[in-house]
C-alpha positions in Angstrom: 69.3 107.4 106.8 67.2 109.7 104.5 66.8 113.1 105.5 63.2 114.8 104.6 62.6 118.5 103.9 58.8 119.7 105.6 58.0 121.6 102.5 57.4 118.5 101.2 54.2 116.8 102.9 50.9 116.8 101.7 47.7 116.2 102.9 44.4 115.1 101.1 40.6 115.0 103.2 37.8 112.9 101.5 40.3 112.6 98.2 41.6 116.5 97.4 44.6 118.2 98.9 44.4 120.8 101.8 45.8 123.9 100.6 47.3 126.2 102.3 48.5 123.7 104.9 51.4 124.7 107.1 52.4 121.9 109.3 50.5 118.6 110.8 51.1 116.3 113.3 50.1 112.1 113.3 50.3 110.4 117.0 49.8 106.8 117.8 49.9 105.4 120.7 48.9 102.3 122.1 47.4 100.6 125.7 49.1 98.1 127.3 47.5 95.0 129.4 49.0 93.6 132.3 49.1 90.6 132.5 51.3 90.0 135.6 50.6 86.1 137.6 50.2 86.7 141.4 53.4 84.2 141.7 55.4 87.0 139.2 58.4 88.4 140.9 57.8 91.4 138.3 55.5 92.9 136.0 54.6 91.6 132.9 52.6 93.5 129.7 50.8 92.3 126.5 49.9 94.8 123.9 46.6 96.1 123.6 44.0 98.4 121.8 46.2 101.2 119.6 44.9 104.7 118.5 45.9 107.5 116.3 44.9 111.2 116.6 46.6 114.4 114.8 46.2 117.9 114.0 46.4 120.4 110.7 48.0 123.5 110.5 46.6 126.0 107.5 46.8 129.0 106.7 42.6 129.9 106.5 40.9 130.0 103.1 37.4 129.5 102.5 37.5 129.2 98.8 39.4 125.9 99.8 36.7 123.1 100.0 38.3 120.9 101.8 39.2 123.3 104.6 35.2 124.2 104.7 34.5 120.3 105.4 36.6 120.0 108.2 33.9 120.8 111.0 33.9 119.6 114.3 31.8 116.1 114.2 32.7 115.6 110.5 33.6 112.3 109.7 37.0 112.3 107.2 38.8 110.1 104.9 42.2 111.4 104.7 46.4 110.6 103.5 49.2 112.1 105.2 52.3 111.9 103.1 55.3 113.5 105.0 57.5 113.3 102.5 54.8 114.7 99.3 53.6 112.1 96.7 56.3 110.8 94.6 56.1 107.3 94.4 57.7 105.2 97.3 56.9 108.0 99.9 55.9 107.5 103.1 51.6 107.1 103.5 49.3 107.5 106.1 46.0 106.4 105.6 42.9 106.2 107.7 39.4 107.9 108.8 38.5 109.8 111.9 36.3 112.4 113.3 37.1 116.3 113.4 37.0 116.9 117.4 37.9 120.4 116.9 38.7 123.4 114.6 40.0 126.4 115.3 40.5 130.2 113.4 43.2 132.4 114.8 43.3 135.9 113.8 46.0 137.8 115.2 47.2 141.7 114.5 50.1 141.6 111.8 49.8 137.9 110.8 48.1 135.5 108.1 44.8 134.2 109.6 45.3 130.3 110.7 43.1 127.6 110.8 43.9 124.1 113.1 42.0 121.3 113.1 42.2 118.2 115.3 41.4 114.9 114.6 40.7 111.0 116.8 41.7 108.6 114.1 38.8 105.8 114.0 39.2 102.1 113.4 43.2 100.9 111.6 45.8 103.4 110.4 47.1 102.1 107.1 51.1 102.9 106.7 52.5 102.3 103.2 53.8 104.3 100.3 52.5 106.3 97.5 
């Protein structure tokens, strides 16, 4: 089993890297469907609909474009690669809408920015 190191993950929105970026998370989940017969003597399930959300950690610069385009109700194109972009990494792939962004400026600290994001339509999962 390999073993991955955070500092190398990357993420690019609408084609160019975020800088600054500190950390980000990728969820998916997905519904389930009973589908249980009233003769059943116990539940039963199909899969259903799945979904994919996530959030960006950055350290805030607004020299950084693609920091500046990641507005609440902006649609984005991005690729999440946990592992950076050598070829055969792990690659996340998809579009969603901005639901929320965030600037936290705290006494004695670097000035953050996090966004949030509700994946839309398939999550593509490949490698660089």
């Amino acid at each position: 089993m390999a073993t991955h190191h955070g500092k190398e993950g990357v993420v690019t929105a609408g084609g160019t890297a975020v800088g600054e970026l500190t950390s980000f998370t990728l969820e998916t989940t997905g519904d389930v469907v009973e589908d249980t017969a009233l003769t059943d003597g116990t539940k039963s399930f199909v899969a259903g609909r799945t979904s994919f959300s996530g959030s960006l950690e950055m350290h805030f610069d607004e020299t950084d474009s693609p920091q500046e385009t990641l507005l609440a109700g902006s649609s984005i194109s991005f690729v999440l690669l946990p592992e950076g972009n050598t070829g055969g990494d792990a690659s996340y792939t998809g579009t969603g809408i901005v639901t929320g962004m965030s600037i936290n400026n705290s006494m004695d600290a670097i000035i953050s920015r996090t966004v949030t994001f509700q994946g839309t339509g398939a999550l593509t999962i490949g490698t660089v």
